[in-house]
RODO-2510 file (C-alpha; in nm, 4 decimals, decimal comma):
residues 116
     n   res          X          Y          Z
     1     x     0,1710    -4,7749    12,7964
     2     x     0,1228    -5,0691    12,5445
     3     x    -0,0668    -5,3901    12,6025
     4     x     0,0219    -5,6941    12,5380
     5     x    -0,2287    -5,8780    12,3509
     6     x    -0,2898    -6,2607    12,4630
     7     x    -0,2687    -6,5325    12,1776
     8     x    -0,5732    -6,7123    12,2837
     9     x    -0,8304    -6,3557    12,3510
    10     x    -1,1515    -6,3349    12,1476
    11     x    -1,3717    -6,0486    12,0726
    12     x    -1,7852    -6,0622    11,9820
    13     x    -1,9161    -6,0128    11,6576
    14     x    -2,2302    -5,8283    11,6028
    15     x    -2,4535    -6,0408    11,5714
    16     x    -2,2986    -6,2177    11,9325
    17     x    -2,3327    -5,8443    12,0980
    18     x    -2,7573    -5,8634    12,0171
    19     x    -2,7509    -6,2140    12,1429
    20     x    -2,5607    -6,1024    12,4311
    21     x    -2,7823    -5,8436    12,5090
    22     x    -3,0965    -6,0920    12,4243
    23     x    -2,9677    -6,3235    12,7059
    24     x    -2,8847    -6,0446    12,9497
    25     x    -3,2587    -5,8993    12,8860
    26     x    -3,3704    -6,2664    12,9501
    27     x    -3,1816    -6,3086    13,3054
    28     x    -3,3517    -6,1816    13,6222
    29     x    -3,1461    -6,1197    13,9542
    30     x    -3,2954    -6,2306    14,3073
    31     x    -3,4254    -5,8918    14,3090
    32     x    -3,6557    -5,9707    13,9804
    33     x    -3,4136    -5,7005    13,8308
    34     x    -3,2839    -5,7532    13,4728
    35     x    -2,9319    -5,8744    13,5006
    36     x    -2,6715    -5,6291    13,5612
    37     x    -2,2832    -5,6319    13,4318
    38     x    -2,1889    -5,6982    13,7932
    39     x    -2,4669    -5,9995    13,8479
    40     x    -2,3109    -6,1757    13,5112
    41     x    -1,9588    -6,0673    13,6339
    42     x    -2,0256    -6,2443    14,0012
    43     x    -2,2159    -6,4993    13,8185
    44     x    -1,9360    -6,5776    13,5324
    45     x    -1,6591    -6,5055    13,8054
    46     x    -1,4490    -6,2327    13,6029
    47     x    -1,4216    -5,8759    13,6636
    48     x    -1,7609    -5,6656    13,5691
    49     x    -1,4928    -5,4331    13,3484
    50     x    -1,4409    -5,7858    13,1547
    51     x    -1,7755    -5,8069    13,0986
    52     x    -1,8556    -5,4770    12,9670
    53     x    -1,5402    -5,5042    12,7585
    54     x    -1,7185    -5,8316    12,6247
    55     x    -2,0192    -5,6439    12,5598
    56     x    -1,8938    -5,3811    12,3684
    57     x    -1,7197    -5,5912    12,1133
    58     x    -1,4498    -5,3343    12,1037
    59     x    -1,1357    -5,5089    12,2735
    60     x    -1,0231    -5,8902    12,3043
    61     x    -1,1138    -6,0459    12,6374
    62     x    -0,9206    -6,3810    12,7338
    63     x    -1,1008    -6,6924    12,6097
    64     x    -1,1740    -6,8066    12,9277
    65     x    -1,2759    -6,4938    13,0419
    66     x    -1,5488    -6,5246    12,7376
    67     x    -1,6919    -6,8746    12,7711
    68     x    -1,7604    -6,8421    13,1363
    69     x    -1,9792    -6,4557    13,0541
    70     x    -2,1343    -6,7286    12,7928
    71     x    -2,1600    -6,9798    13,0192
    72     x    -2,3425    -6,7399    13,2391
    73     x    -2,5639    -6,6503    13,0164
    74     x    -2,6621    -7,0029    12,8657
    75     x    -2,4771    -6,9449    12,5636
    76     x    -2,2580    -7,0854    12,3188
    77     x    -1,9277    -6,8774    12,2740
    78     x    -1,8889    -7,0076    11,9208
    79     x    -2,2248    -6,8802    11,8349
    80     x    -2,0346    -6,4797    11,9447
    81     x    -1,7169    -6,5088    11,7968
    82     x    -1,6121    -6,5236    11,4479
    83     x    -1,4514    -6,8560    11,3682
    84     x    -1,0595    -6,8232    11,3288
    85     x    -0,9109    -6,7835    11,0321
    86     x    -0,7860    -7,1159    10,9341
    87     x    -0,3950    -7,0797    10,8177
    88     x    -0,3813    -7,1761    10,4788
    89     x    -0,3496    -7,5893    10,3849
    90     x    -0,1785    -7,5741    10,0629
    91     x     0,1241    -7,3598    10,1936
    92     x    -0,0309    -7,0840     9,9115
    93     x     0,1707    -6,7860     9,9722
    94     x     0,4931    -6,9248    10,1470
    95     x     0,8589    -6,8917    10,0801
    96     x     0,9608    -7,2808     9,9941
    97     x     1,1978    -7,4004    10,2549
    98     x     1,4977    -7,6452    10,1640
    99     x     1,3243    -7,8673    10,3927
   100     x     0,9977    -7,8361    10,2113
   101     x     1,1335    -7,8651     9,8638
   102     x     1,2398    -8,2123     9,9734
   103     x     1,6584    -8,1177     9,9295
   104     x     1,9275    -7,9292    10,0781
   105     x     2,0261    -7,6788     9,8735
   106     x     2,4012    -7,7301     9,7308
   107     x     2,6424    -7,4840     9,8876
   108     x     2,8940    -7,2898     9,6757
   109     x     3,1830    -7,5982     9,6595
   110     x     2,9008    -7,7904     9,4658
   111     x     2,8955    -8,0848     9,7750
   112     x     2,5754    -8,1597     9,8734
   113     x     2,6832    -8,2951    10,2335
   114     x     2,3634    -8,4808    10,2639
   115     x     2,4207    -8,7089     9,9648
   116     x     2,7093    -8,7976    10,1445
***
């Protein structure tokens, strides 16, 4: 069985699963408890195998799915996450494209049909 991965899923860094854990150690229940994955689950409103998917840093969750476990927890999801990788601004490492080059190229007859 293979997943299908969604576009817009994230995935914690390390330094996101101690401040995860930080938070979690910091949240009490109505019990007095520490938080468990099922009291940030309820509280976040995902599934609790979400959150411990979150926690583990292992898999993508869906972005939603990770700002409201932040959001839960008082934190900032860009503070867990690695930034994305921004695609490149100077088109380094791309084929040229007719369009790109500014002309059409000139087919075989030697007519350029868009000089015409």
């Amino acid at each position: 069985m293979s997943e299908s991965r969604n576009r817009d899923s994230v995935r914690v860094n390390q330094a996101g699963k101690q401040k995860l854990t930080k938070a979690k150690a910091g949240k009490r229940n109505h019990l007095g408890r520490v938080w468990s994955y099922a009291d940030i689950a309820s509280a976040a409103g995902v599934s609790e195998k979400t959150v411990k998917r979150f926690f583990g840093g292992k898999e993508d969750v869906d972005r939603c799915s990770a700002e409201a476990i932040a959001r839960a927890l008082n934190l900032n999801l860009a503070e867990l996450i690695d930034p994305p990788v921004a695609a490149p601004s100077d088109g380094a490492g791309k084929m040229p494209t007719p369009q790109s080059a500014g002309k059409m190229p000139t087919p075989q007859s030697g007519i350029n049909w868009h000089e015409i």
